[in-house]
N, C-alpha and C positions, 0 to 999 in steps of 0.2 A: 504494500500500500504506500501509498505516494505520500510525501510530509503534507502537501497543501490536501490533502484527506484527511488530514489528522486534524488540521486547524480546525478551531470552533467557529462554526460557521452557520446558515441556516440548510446546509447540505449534510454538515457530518451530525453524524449522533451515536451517543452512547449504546443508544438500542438495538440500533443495526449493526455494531461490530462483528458478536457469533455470527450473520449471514456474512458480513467482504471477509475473517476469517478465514470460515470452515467452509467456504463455499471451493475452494480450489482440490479438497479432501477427497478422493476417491472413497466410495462407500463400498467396496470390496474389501479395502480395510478396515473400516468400522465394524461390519460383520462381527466378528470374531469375537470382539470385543463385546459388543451387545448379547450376542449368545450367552458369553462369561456369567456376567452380570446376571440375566434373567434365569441364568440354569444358575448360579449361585444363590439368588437371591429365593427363588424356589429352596431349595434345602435347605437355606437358614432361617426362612419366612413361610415354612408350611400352614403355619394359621392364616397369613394375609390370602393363602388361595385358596384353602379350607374355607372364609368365610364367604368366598363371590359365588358358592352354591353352582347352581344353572348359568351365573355370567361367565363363568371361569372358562368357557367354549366360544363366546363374542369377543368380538375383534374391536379394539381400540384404536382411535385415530390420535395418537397426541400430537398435536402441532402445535408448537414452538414457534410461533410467529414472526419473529426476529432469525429464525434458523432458513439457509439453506433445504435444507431436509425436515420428514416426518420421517414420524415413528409408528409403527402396526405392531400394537400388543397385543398377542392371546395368553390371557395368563391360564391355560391349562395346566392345573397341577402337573398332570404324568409326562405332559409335555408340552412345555412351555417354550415361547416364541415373543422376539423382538425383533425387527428388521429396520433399518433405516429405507425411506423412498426419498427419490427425489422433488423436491419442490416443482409443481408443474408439468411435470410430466404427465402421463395418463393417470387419473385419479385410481386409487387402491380402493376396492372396497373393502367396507367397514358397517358397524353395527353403531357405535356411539364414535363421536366425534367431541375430542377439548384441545380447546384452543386457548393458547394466551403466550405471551415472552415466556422468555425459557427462565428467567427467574422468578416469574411468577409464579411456574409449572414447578417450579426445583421445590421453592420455597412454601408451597401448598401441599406437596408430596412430603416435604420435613414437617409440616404440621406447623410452622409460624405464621401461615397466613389461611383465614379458614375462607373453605371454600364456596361457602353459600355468601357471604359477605362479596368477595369477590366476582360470582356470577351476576349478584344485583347491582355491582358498580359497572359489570361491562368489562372486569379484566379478562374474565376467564366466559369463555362462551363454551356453550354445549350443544351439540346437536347430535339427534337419532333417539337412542333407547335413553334415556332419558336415566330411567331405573337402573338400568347395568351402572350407568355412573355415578350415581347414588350409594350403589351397593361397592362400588369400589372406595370411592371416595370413605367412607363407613368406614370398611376395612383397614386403609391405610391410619384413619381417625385414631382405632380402637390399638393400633402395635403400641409394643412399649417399646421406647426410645425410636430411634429415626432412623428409617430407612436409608434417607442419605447419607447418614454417618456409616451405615452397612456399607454401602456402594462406595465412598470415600475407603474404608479397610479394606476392600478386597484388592485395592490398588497403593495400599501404603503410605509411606511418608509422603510421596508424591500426588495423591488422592486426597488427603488429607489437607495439604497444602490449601489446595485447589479447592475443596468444598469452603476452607474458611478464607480464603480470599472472595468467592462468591459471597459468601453470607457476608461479608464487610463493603463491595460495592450494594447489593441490597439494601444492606443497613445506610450505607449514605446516599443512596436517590435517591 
């Protein structure tokens, strides 16, 4: 990225960074990565898929607003799935759709920012099965301690970093 992109301007913004990033990212490499995670996060977090009953087989659109890419979640206990798409391309189907910045999404999923407050401001949009996300949302609600800090460990000092650098630009927008 070019210094005069960097300048504060009414072109650059803090929000748009993750998309000029991660937008250069091959998501062949992501892959791998997101599989980790959700088959990890599966065996550490057997109650969060335990609780999505009948959702636990519909497909989630999280979009990341500010991203490059979406995400397709099926959190299927026995076998669970995450994949990166790209932004634009042929739409994926899906059963529920949530939308909003990716710190919005990080920082709802760690449970500091609740999410029904956020759907009535308009951060976080939803659309499709309404319920399935309800019932996920619930679940993630009801873990003890954060998920993100889960996903932060499986990646280390360097994960770790990273989650609390996030939560500190959050804390200061």
């Amino acid at each position: 990225m070019a210094y005069n992109e960097m300048a504060a301007g009414p072109q650059f913004s803090f929000q748009n960074l993750p998309r000029r990033l991660l937008a250069p990212l091959p998501l062949p490499l992501l892959q791998p990565i997101l599989s980790r995670v959700i088959r990890k996060t599966a065996e550490n977090r057997p109650e969060l898929f335990g609780r999505l009953g009948i959702h636990q087989n519909k497909t989630y659109l999280v979009d990341p607003t500010n991203m490059p890419f979406v995400f397709l979640l099926t959190p299927d206990s026995s076998q669970p799935r995450l994949r990166a798409c790209r932004r634009g391309r042929h739409a994926p189907s899906y059963d529920a759709r949530i939308a909003g910045t990716f710190l919005t999404l990080l920082n709802m999923i760690d449970g500091s920012l609740d999410g029904d407050a956020l759907f009535f401001t308009r951060d976080l949009i939803v659309e499709g099965d309404t319920e399935a996300v309800v019932v996920l949302r619930n679940a993630l609600d009801d873990l003890d301690g954060s998920i993100v800090d889960d996903l932060a460990d499986q990646f280390g000092p360097l994960g770790r970093a990273a989650v609390s650098a996030l939560r500190r630009i959050r804390r200061d927008s």
